[in-house]
N, C-alpha and C positions, 0 to 999 in steps of 0.2 A: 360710784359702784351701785349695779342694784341689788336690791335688797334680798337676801337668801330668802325661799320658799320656804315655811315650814311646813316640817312632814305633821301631819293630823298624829294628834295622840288616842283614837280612838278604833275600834276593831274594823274598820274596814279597808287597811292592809293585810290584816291577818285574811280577812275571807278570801281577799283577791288572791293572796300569793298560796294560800290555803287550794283555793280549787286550781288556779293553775299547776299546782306540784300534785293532786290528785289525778288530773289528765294524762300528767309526762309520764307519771308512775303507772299507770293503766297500759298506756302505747307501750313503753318500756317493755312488759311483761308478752306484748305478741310472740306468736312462736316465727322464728327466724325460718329464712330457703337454704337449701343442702343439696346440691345436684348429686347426682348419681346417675353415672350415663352407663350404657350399653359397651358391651366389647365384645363385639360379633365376631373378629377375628380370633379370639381366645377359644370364646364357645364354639366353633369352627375345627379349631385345633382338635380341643378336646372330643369333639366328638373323631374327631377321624380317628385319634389315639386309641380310643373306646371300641371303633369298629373294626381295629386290624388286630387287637387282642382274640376277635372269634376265628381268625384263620388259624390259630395254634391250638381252641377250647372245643371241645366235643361240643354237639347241639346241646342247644337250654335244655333244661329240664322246665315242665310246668310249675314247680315252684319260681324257678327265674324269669318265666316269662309272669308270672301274677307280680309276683317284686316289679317287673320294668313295665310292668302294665299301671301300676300303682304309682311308679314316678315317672313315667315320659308318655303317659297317655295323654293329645290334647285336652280330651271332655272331660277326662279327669285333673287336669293343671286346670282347667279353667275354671271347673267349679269348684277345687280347693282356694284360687284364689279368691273367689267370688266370695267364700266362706268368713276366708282372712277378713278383705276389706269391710263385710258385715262386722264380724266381730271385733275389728278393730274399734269404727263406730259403735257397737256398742257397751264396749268398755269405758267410753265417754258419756258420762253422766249430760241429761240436757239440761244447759245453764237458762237462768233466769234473763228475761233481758235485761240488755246494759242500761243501768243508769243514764241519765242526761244532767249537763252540768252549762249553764249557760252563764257569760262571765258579760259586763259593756258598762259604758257610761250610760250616762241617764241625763239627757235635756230638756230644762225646765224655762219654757220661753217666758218672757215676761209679759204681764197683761198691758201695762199700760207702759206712756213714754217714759214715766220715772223708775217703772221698774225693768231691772237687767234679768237677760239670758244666765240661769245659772245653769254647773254641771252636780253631778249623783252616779252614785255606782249601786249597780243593779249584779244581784249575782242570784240564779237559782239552780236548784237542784230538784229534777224530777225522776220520780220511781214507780215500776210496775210491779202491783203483787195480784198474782192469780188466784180467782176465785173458786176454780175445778181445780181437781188434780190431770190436770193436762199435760203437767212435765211429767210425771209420773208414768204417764200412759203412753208417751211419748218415747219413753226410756222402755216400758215395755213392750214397744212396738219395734222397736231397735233392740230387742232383746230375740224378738220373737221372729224378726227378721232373719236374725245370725243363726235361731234356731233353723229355720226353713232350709237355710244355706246348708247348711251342716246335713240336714233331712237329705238336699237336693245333691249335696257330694256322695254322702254313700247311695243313695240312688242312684247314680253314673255309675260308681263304681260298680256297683251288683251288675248294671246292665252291659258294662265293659266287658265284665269277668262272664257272663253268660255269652256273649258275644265272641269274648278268644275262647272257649270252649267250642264254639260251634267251629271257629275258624278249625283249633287246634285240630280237633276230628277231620276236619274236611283237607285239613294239608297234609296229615299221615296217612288217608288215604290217596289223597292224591300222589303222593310217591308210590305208596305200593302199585297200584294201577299203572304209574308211569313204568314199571318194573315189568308188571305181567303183558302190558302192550308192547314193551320190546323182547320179552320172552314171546308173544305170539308172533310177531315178525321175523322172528329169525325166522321160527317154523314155517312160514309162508317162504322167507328166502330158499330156505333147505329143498322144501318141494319145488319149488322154478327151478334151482340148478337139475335136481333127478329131475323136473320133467325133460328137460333141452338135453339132458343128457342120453335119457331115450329116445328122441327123434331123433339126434344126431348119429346113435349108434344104431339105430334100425330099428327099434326097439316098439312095442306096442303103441306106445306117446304120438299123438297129432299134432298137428301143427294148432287146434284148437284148445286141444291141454295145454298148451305151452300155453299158451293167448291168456286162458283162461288161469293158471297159475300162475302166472306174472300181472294180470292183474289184482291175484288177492295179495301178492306180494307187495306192489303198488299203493293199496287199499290200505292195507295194515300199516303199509312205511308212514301215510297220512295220520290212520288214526296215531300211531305212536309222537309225531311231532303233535297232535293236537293234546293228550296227557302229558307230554313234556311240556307244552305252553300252559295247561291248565296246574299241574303240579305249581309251573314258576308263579303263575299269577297267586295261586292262594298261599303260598309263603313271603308271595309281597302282600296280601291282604294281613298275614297274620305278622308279617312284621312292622307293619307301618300301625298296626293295634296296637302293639308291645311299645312302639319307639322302639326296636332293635333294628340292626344290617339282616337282609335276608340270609345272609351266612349263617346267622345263629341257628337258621331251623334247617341248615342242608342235610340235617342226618335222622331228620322226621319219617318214623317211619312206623307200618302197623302192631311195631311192638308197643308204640306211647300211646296205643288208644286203651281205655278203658273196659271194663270184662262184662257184658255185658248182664245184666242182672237176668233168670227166669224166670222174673215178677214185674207188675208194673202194678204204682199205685193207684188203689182206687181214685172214683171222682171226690168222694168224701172227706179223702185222705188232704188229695189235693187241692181242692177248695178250702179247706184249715189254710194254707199258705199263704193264702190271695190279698191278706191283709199286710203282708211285709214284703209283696211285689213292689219292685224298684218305682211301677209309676204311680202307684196306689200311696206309696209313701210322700212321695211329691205332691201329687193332688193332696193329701192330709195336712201336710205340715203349713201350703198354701193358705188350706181352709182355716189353722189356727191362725196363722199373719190375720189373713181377711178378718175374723173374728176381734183380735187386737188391734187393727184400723177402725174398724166400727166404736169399737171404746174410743177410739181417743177423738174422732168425729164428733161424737155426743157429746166429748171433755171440749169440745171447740165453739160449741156455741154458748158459751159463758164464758163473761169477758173477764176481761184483767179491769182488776182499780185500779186506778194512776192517782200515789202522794207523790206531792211535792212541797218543796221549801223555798220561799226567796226571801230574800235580803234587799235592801235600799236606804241608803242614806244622802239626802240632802240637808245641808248647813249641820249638819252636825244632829239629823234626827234622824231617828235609825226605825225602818218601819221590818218589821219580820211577819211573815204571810206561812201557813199551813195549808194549802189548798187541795182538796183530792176531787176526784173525778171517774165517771163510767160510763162507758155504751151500754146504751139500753137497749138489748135484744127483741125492739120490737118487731121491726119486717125483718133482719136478715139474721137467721139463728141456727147455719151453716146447713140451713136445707140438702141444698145442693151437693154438699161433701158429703152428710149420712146416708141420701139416698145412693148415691155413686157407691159409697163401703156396702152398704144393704144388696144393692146388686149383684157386686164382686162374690160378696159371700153366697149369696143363691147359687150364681153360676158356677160355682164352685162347686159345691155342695150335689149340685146335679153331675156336673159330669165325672165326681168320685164316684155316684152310685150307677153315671154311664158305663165308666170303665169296669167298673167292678161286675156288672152285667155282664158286658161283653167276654170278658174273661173267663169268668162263671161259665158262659156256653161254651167258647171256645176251647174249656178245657176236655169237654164231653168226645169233641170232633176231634181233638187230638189225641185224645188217648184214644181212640178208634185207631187213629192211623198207626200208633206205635203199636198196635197188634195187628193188624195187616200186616205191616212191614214186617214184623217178628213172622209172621205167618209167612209171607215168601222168602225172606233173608233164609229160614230153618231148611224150606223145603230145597232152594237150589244149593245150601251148603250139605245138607243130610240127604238128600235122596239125590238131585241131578249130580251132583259131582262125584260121590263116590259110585255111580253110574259109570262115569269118563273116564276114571281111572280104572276102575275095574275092565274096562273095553280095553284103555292102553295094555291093560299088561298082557289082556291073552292076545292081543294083537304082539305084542314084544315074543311069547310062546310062540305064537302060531311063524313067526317071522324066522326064532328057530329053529323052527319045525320044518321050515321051506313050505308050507301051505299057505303064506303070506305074503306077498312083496312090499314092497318095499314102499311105494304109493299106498296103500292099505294103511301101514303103521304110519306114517307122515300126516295123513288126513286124518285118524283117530287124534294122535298127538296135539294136531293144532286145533284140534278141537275140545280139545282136553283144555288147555289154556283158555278158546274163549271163553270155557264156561267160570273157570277159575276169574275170568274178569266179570260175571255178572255177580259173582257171588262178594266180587270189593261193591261190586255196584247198588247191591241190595244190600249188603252192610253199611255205604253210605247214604243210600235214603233211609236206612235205619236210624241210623246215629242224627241224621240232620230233624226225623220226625222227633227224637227223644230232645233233641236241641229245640227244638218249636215248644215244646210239651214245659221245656223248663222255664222257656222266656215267660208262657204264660200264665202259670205258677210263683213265676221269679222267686223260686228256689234252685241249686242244683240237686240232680237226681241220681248222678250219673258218678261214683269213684275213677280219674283217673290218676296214672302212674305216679308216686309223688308228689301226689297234689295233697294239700294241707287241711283241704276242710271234707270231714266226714259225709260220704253222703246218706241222703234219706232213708228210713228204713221205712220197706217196701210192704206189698200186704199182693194175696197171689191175687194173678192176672185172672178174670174168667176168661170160657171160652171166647173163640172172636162172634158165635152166634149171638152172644151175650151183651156184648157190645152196643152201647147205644149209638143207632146209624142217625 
């Protein structure tokens, strides 16, 4: 029988079985995978469920459209998750690098013929300790990161919510319009019948009035399907904003628009704002990241020491070694990454004082146009319209009175309505200049029906000579 092996009575079991149950313990502790799939035919469901709820619900209110603007708007899911995954990482502290643990035999050849091949067990352990506070900055950079995110989500949303404002306005008028262009077309239909009616009866009518009243009836039939197609497009502009069915806004109409103020704020006023404009905010929050990349650049050109520890034993001599080590920063002292951070940050920094420039002017030129606008919106509701109706009604007298016929009061009437549609039309380039005026501002300025957040208070309008052109 051969002879049993003896196990060594001395510690180089313990170190071997020592780092290996170190290593198993380390893997051990990874984090595990967890699938979580998709179910597109659920979400599918649900939303159709969602969208046959509005055939029985009155249209949104702008409070429900800010609510569904706030959870099913793209740019805004995408920069809240953007946010998430920021702050996710950085809730996670940055770890130090991993340990090295090297475990082997050791062969010690022999020099001469009488001396044998012996074996050794070699075990070491190496560690990096930094000499900057580079984790630190690092952690702040991943803090500062989640900060931007967070900057760049309410920045989408302000610019969302500026954005269904503009639509909101533009799709309440476009119903009324859609309204007053089929109110003109009757009137256009009414006069073709009385014209054909009097040629056919003898009557003063030409066969060129006909011609010529059936083309404005023709004319207006057009425009009327072009405000029905415009009407539909801007309640699918404003529901595909929302995430809602175009159903929710089918009952949008010029009562949900907001009252218009007889003030409009100064430039003074409005440039105070410029600094909490949605894009003003993004460019800042960038320039602080860029700022915190630059720190932790500078933390990168100073290295890490590297200690370590080994162990070795041959025939029963046990040699233990302390070893540490460093790069020495002489050519490469991460040039390359400060100047890149150093860059980012200039061009940064320039185009917040580009935009904020630009804005600056722009607010000049737009508050010009919201007194224009104000200036003709006033004129054809205040003076040209109660013109047209006042014409309709002594036309309506005069009609029975018999000093009128019947032609006379028809073409007053239908003209009574067009006018009635330049006065949505000048209301809508109103409201669309006060919707310019706010994006670039990025405040709102403007109270409408149930809407949640108060708006600005105003300082009076000068005249429009006054107005810088």
């Amino acid at each position: 029988m051969a002879p049993r092996r003896r196990i060594p009575d001395d510690g180089s079991v313990v170190w071997v079985h020592g780092c290996a149950a170190l290593a198993l313990l380390a893997m051990a502790s990874c984090e595990s995978y967890a699938e979580r799939a998709l179910d597109p035919s659920a979400m599918l469901a649900a939303l159709e469920r969602e969208d046959e709820s509005w055939a029985t619900r009155d249209s949104a209110s702008m409070s429900e459209a800010i609510a569904a603007l706030r959870r099913h708007n793209p740019n805004v899911v995408a920069a809240r998750a953007t946010h998430a995954q920021a702050s996710a990482i950085a809730a996670v502290a940055t770890p130090p690098r991993n340990p090295q643990v090297g475990l082997g035999p050791l062969l010690f050849a022999g020099g001469g013929v009488a001396t044998a091949n012996r074996l050794g067990v070699q075990a070491t352990l190496g560690w990096w300790l930094p000499l900057s506070a580079r984790l630190a900055r690092q952690d702040d950079v991943a803090a500062m990161r989640a900060q931007s995110a967070l900057m760049a989500t309410l920045a989408t949303e302000r610019e969302e919510y500026l954005a269904l404002r503009r639509d909101w306005a533009a799709a309440a008028l476009g119903h009324a319009m859609e309204r007053a262009s089929a109110d003109l077309h009757h009137s256009t239909v009414v006069m073709a019948d009385h014209r054909r009616r009097l040629a056919g009866g003898g009557g003063a009518a030409t066969a060129v009035d006909v011609g010529l009243a059936e083309l404005d009836q023709y004319t207006s039939h057009a425009a009327e399907h072009a405000a029905r197609a415009e009407a539909l497009s801007l309640r699918l502009r404003l529901a595909e904003r929302c995430g809602l069915t175009p159903e929710a806004f089918a009952g949008l109409d010029d009562r949900c628009l907001p009252e218009l103020p007889k003030t409009v704020p100064d430039v003074a006023t409005l440039s105070a704002l410029l600094p909490d404009a949605p894009a003003l905010i993004r460019l800042g929050a960038e320039y602080r990241l860029a700022e915190a990349e630059l720190h932790l650049e500078v933390a990168r050109q100073y290295p890490d020491l590297n200690l370590g520890g080994s162990y070795e034993r041959d025939q029963g001599v046990h040699r233990i070694a302390l070893p540490f080590g460093i790069q020495l920063p002489v050519f490469d002292r991460n040039q390359k990454g400060i100047a890149a951070a150093n860059g980012r940050r200039d061009a940064l920094g320039q185009r917040y004082a580009s935009e904020m420039r630009r804005r600056l002017h722009g607010l000049q030129g737009a508050r010009a146009l919201v007194v224009e606008q104000y200036g003709r919106w006033r004129h054809i509701r205040d003076e040209v319209h109660p013109i047209a109706r006042e014409l309709v009604e002594l036309a309506q007298r005069a009609a029975q009175a018999g000093s009128l016929d019947a032609v006379g009061l028809l073409t007053l009437a239908a003209r009574e309505r067009s006018v009635r549609l330049d006065v949505l039309a000048a209301q809508r380039d109103l409201l669309a200049a006060w919707g310019r005026l706010e994006v670039l501002c990025g405040a709102p300025l403007l109270l409408f029906p149930d809407e949640p957040m108060p708006p600005l208070p105003t300082t009076p309008a000068p005249d429009p000579e006054d107005v810088p052109r």
